[in-house]
N, C-alpha and C positions, 0 to 999 in steps of 0.2 A: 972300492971294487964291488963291495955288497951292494951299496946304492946302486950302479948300474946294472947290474946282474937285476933288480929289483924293478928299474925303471924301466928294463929288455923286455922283462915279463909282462907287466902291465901293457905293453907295446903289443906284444900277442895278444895277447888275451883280449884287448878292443879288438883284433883284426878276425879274430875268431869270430867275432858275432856278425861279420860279413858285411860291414860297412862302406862296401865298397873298396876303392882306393883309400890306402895312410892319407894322413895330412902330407905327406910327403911328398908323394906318387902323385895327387888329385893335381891335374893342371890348372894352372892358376891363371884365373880372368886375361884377354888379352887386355892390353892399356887401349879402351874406345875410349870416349868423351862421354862423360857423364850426362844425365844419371845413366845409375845400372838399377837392374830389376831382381829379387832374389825372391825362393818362396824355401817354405819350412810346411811338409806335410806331413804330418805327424798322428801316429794309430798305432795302439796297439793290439787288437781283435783281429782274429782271421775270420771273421766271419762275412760270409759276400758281402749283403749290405756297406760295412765300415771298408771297406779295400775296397770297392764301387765307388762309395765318397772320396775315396784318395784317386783313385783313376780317374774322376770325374773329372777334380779339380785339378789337377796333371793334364789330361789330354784341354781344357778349358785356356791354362798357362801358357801352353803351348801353343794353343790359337792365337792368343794373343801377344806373342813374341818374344815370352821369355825365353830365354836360352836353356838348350837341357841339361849345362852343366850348372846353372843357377840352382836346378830345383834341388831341394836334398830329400830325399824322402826317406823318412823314421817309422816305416810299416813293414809287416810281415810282406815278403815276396807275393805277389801276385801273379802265378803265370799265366791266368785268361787273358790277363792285361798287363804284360810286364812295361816298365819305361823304358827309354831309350836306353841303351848300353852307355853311354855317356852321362849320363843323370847318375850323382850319388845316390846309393840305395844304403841304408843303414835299418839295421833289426833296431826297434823301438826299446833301447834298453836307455834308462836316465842316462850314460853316461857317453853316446852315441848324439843323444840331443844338446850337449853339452860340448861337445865335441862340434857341433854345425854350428850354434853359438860363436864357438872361440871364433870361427874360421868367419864369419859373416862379422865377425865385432871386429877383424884385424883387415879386413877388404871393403867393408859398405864406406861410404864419406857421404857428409851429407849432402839432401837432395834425392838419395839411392831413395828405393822403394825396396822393402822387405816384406812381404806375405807371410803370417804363419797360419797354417790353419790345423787345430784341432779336431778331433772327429776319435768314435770309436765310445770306449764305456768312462763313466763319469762315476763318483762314491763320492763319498764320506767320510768322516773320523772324527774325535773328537777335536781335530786341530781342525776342520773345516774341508772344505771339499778339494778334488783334485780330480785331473786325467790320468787314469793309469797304465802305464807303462808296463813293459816287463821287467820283472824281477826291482819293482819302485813304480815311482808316480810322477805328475808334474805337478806341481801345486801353485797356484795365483802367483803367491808371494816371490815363489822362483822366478815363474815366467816372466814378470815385471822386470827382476833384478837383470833377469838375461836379455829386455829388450832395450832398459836402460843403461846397457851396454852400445849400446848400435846408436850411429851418431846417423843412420837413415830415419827414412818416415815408416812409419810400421803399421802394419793393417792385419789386426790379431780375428782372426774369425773362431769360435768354441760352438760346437752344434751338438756336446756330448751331455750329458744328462748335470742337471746341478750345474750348468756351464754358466749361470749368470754369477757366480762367486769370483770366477777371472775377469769380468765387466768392472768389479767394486773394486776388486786391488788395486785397479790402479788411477783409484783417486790420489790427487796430488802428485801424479808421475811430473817426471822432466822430459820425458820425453814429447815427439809428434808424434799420437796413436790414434786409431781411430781401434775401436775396440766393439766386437761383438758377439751377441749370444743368442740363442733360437729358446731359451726359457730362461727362467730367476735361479734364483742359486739355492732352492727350496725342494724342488721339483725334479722328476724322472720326466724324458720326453721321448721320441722315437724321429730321430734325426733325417732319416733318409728323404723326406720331402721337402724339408727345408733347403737339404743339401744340395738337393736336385733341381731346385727351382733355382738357388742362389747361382749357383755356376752357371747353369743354364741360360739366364738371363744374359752373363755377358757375350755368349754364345749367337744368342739372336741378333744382339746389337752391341759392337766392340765399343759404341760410344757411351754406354750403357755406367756410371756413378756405381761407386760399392753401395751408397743409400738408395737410390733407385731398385739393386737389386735387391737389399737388404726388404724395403719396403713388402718388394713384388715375393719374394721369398717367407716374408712371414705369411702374406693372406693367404698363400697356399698350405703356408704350415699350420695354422690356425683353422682353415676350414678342414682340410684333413682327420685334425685331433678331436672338432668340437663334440663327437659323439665319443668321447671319450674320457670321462670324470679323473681318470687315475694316471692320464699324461698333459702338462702344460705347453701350452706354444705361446708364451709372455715372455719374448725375447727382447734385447736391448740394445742400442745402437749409441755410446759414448764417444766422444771426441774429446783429444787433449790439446792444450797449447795452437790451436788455430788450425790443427791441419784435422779437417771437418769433414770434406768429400773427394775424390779425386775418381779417375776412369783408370784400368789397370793397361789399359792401351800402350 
Protein backbone atom coordinates (compact mmCIF):
# COMPACT_ATOMS: atom_id res chain seq x y z
CA UNK A 1 0.00 0.00 0.00
CA UNK A 2 3.09 2.45 0.81
CA UNK A 3 4.70 1.62 -2.52
CA UNK A 4 1.81 2.85 -4.38
CA UNK A 5 0.94 5.69 -2.20
CA UNK A 6 4.88 6.40 -3.21
CA UNK A 7 4.60 5.69 -6.92
CA UNK A 8 0.95 8.18 -6.96
CA UNK A 9 3.33 10.67 -5.76
CA UNK A 10 6.05 10.50 -8.03
CA UNK A 11 3.09 10.45 -10.69
CA UNK A 12 2.37 14.08 -9.57
CA UNK A 13 4.99 15.44 -8.90
CA UNK A 14 6.48 14.81 -13.00
CA UNK A 15 3.01 16.20 -13.91
CA UNK A 16 3.65 19.21 -11.74
CA UNK A 17 6.50 20.26 -13.89
CA UNK A 18 3.93 20.60 -16.75
CA UNK A 19 5.09 18.14 -19.18
CA UNK A 20 2.43 18.36 -20.95
CA UNK A 21 0.04 15.29 -21.16
CA UNK A 22 0.95 11.76 -18.64
CA UNK A 23 2.37 9.03 -20.64
CA UNK A 24 -0.95 7.92 -20.25
CA UNK A 25 -3.16 10.75 -21.60
CA UNK A 26 -0.31 11.61 -24.66
CA UNK A 27 -2.09 9.87 -27.78
CA UNK A 28 -0.21 7.59 -29.28
CA UNK A 29 1.30 7.50 -32.95
CA UNK A 30 -1.65 6.44 -35.36
CA UNK A 31 -0.25 2.88 -37.11
CA UNK A 32 1.13 4.82 -40.73
CA UNK A 33 3.70 2.74 -42.62
CA UNK A 34 7.08 3.47 -41.57
CA UNK A 35 9.48 5.18 -41.17
CA UNK A 36 8.11 7.68 -38.65
CA UNK A 37 10.02 10.94 -37.77
CA UNK A 38 10.59 11.96 -34.01
CA UNK A 39 12.60 15.13 -32.64
CA UNK A 40 13.92 15.82 -28.97
CA UNK A 41 14.42 19.85 -28.29
CA UNK A 42 15.92 20.19 -25.46
CA UNK A 43 17.03 23.76 -23.32
CA UNK A 44 17.19 24.63 -20.44
CA UNK A 45 17.68 28.85 -20.33
CA UNK A 46 15.04 31.19 -20.72
CA UNK A 47 16.79 33.39 -22.26
CA UNK A 48 15.59 34.70 -25.92
CA UNK A 49 18.35 33.62 -27.88
CA UNK A 50 18.29 29.63 -26.49
CA UNK A 51 14.04 29.41 -26.82
CA UNK A 52 14.73 31.30 -30.38
CA UNK A 53 17.11 28.22 -31.11
CA UNK A 54 14.24 25.82 -30.00
CA UNK A 55 11.53 27.78 -31.92
CA UNK A 56 13.69 27.80 -34.80
CA UNK A 57 14.33 24.36 -34.98
CA UNK A 58 10.36 23.47 -34.15
CA UNK A 59 8.77 25.82 -36.70
CA UNK A 60 11.93 24.34 -39.30
CA UNK A 61 10.43 20.46 -38.23
CA UNK A 62 7.60 21.47 -38.99
CA UNK A 63 8.19 22.77 -42.53
CA UNK A 64 9.40 19.75 -43.16
CA UNK A 65 6.56 17.39 -42.02
CA UNK A 66 7.17 16.24 -38.95
CA UNK A 67 4.16 15.80 -36.96
CA UNK A 68 3.46 18.19 -33.97
CA UNK A 69 2.76 15.25 -31.85
CA UNK A 70 6.33 13.83 -32.79
CA UNK A 71 8.07 16.86 -31.39
CA UNK A 72 8.73 16.76 -27.62
CA UNK A 73 10.09 19.84 -26.38
CA UNK A 74 12.23 19.95 -23.02
CA UNK A 75 12.30 24.00 -22.60
CA UNK A 76 11.06 26.65 -20.60
CA UNK A 77 7.53 27.88 -22.28
CA UNK A 78 8.00 30.26 -24.73
CA UNK A 79 4.94 32.46 -25.23
CA UNK A 80 6.33 34.99 -28.25
CA UNK A 81 6.47 31.55 -29.97
CA UNK A 82 4.46 28.92 -28.12
CA UNK A 83 4.15 25.19 -30.22
CA UNK A 84 1.35 23.76 -31.42
CA UNK A 85 -1.21 22.73 -28.41
CA UNK A 86 -0.54 19.20 -29.63
CA UNK A 87 3.28 19.13 -29.32
CA UNK A 88 4.53 17.79 -25.99
CA UNK A 89 5.93 20.64 -23.93
CA UNK A 90 7.86 19.35 -20.89
CA UNK A 91 9.96 21.82 -18.36
CA UNK A 92 13.62 20.80 -18.95
CA UNK A 93 13.97 18.82 -15.79
CA UNK A 94 16.49 15.50 -16.21
CA UNK A 95 13.76 13.51 -15.31
CA UNK A 96 11.11 14.97 -18.13
CA UNK A 97 13.99 14.11 -20.69
CA UNK A 98 14.11 10.71 -19.52
CA UNK A 99 10.62 10.32 -19.55
CA UNK A 100 10.71 11.40 -23.78
CA UNK A 101 13.43 8.76 -23.88
CA UNK A 102 11.18 5.85 -22.32
CA UNK A 103 8.32 6.77 -24.78
CA UNK A 104 10.62 7.26 -28.19
CA UNK A 105 12.53 3.78 -27.06
CA UNK A 106 8.92 1.89 -26.66
CA UNK A 107 7.49 3.48 -30.31
CA UNK A 108 10.55 4.31 -32.77
CA UNK A 109 11.43 0.66 -34.89
CA UNK A 110 13.96 0.73 -37.10
CA UNK A 111 14.36 2.95 -40.15
CA UNK A 112 12.43 5.74 -37.83
CA UNK A 113 14.50 8.94 -37.75
CA UNK A 114 14.78 10.63 -34.30
CA UNK A 115 16.37 14.31 -34.03
CA UNK A 116 17.57 15.38 -30.83
CA UNK A 117 18.85 18.73 -30.54
CA UNK A 118 20.68 20.40 -27.69
CA UNK A 119 20.96 24.00 -27.40
CA UNK A 120 21.08 26.57 -24.23
CA UNK A 121 24.14 26.65 -21.50
CA UNK A 122 26.98 23.96 -21.59
CA UNK A 123 29.79 23.65 -18.18
CA UNK A 124 32.03 21.52 -16.64
CA UNK A 125 33.08 19.43 -13.58
CA UNK A 126 35.42 17.49 -12.78
CA UNK A 127 33.60 14.45 -14.32
CA UNK A 128 33.59 16.21 -17.73
CA UNK A 129 31.19 18.40 -19.48
CA UNK A 130 27.49 18.44 -19.66
CA UNK A 131 24.11 20.36 -20.80
CA UNK A 132 22.33 21.77 -18.08
CA UNK A 133 19.17 21.11 -17.22
CA UNK A 134 17.05 22.20 -14.45
CA UNK A 135 17.56 21.18 -11.11
CA UNK A 136 20.49 18.35 -12.99
CA UNK A 137 22.33 18.13 -16.22
CA UNK A 138 22.56 15.84 -19.35
CA UNK A 139 26.01 14.47 -19.62
CA UNK A 140 27.55 12.67 -22.97
CA UNK A 141 27.70 9.51 -21.19
CA UNK A 142 23.77 9.46 -20.50
CA UNK A 143 22.80 10.87 -23.80
CA UNK A 144 24.55 7.92 -25.64
CA UNK A 145 23.03 5.30 -23.05
CA UNK A 146 19.56 7.05 -23.91
CA UNK A 147 20.06 6.84 -27.77
CA UNK A 148 21.35 3.50 -27.66
CA UNK A 149 18.10 2.71 -26.42
CA UNK A 150 16.31 3.75 -29.83
CA UNK A 151 16.45 0.96 -32.27
CA UNK A 152 15.93 4.37 -34.94
CA UNK A 153 18.60 6.47 -36.92
CA UNK A 154 19.49 9.24 -34.65
CA UNK A 155 20.82 12.63 -35.59
CA UNK A 156 22.13 14.35 -32.18
CA UNK A 157 22.80 18.14 -32.93
CA UNK A 158 24.83 20.03 -29.52
CA UNK A 159 25.40 23.94 -30.27
CA UNK A 160 25.84 24.63 -26.37
CA UNK A 161 29.33 25.53 -25.18
CA UNK A 162 31.82 22.49 -24.46
CA UNK A 163 29.37 20.69 -26.90
CA UNK A 164 32.15 18.75 -28.54
CA UNK A 165 32.53 16.23 -25.35
CA UNK A 166 29.02 14.65 -26.63
CA UNK A 167 30.62 14.18 -30.41
CA UNK A 168 33.51 11.92 -28.37
CA UNK A 169 31.10 9.76 -26.36
CA UNK A 170 29.95 8.19 -28.48
CA UNK A 171 32.97 6.52 -30.09
CA UNK A 172 32.13 2.90 -30.32
CA UNK A 173 28.39 3.34 -30.06
CA UNK A 174 26.04 0.60 -31.53
CA UNK A 175 24.03 2.67 -32.59
CA UNK A 176 23.07 4.66 -36.46
CA UNK A 177 24.10 8.33 -35.38
CA UNK A 178 25.24 10.89 -36.88
CA UNK A 179 26.42 13.20 -34.33
CA UNK A 180 27.20 16.97 -34.06
CA UNK A 181 28.76 19.97 -32.39
CA UNK A 182 29.44 23.93 -33.44
CA UNK A 183 32.88 23.78 -31.02
CA UNK A 184 35.36 20.98 -29.26
CA UNK A 185 34.63 19.90 -25.90
CA UNK A 186 37.46 22.64 -24.52
CA UNK A 187 35.81 25.75 -25.35
CA UNK A 188 32.82 28.35 -24.71
CA UNK A 189 31.16 29.47 -28.03
CA UNK A 190 27.95 31.70 -28.71
CA UNK A 191 25.47 29.44 -30.48
CA UNK A 192 22.95 31.41 -31.98
CA UNK A 193 24.59 31.79 -35.50
CA UNK A 194 25.33 28.40 -35.87
CA UNK A 195 21.81 27.67 -34.95
CA UNK A 196 20.32 29.96 -37.27
CA UNK A 197 22.28 29.16 -40.25
CA UNK A 198 21.89 25.23 -39.56
CA UNK A 199 17.92 25.18 -39.42
CA UNK A 200 17.80 27.82 -41.89
CA UNK A 201 19.42 26.04 -44.47
CA UNK A 202 16.85 23.24 -44.64
CA UNK A 203 14.40 26.07 -44.86
CA UNK A 204 15.74 27.30 -48.09
CA UNK A 205 16.15 23.93 -49.62
CA UNK A 206 14.04 20.83 -48.11
CA UNK A 207 16.33 18.82 -50.15
CA UNK A 208 19.18 20.32 -48.31
CA UNK A 209 21.69 16.90 -46.24
CA UNK A 210 22.25 17.52 -42.37
CA UNK A 211 26.15 17.73 -43.86
CA UNK A 212 25.43 20.22 -46.36
CA UNK A 213 23.84 22.14 -43.59
CA UNK A 214 26.23 21.39 -41.06
CA UNK A 215 28.91 22.57 -43.61
CA UNK A 216 27.03 25.87 -44.70
CA UNK A 217 26.41 26.47 -40.74
CA UNK A 218 29.82 26.45 -39.50
CA UNK A 219 31.20 29.00 -42.27
CA UNK A 220 28.85 31.38 -40.79
CA UNK A 221 29.55 30.33 -37.31
CA UNK A 222 33.17 30.69 -37.84
CA UNK A 223 33.17 33.97 -39.68
CA UNK A 224 30.99 35.44 -37.05
CA UNK A 225 33.25 34.40 -33.98
CA UNK A 226 36.83 35.09 -35.89
CA UNK A 227 37.12 38.38 -34.26
CA UNK A 228 36.72 36.87 -31.33
CA UNK A 229 39.92 35.20 -29.28
CA UNK A 230 37.78 33.84 -26.15
CA UNK A 231 34.78 31.98 -28.29
CA UNK A 232 35.64 28.70 -30.65
CA UNK A 233 33.61 27.71 -33.82
CA UNK A 234 35.70 24.13 -34.38
CA UNK A 235 32.72 22.18 -34.66
CA UNK A 236 32.32 18.35 -35.64
CA UNK A 237 30.46 16.29 -37.75
CA UNK A 238 30.80 12.23 -36.66
CA UNK A 239 28.98 9.48 -38.21
CA UNK A 240 28.53 5.86 -36.73
CA UNK A 241 27.75 2.41 -38.21
CA UNK A 242 27.06 3.72 -41.97
CA UNK A 243 24.45 6.02 -41.58
CA UNK A 244 26.63 9.09 -42.64
CA UNK A 245 24.14 11.73 -44.37
CA UNK A 246 20.48 11.81 -44.98
CA UNK A 247 17.74 15.02 -45.87
CA UNK A 248 15.23 15.44 -42.85
CA UNK A 249 12.49 15.60 -45.65
Amino acid sequence: MRLRVLIAALALALASYGCGQSQAQQPQPAATPHPQRYAVLANADSARDHKGNVARAYHTLRALGFDERNIFVVSPKDRRDPPSKRTPLCSPVPAHFTQVMDRLASTTHAGDLVVIYGTGHGDYDKDGVYLVLRHGSLSPADLRAEVERLSANVIVIMDQCFSGGFVGAFQGTKSKAIVISDVDGEHETYCRYFAQAFWDAFLNDHRVTVRQAFDAAMKVHQKELADDPDLKADGAYRFFNGFSDTTLE
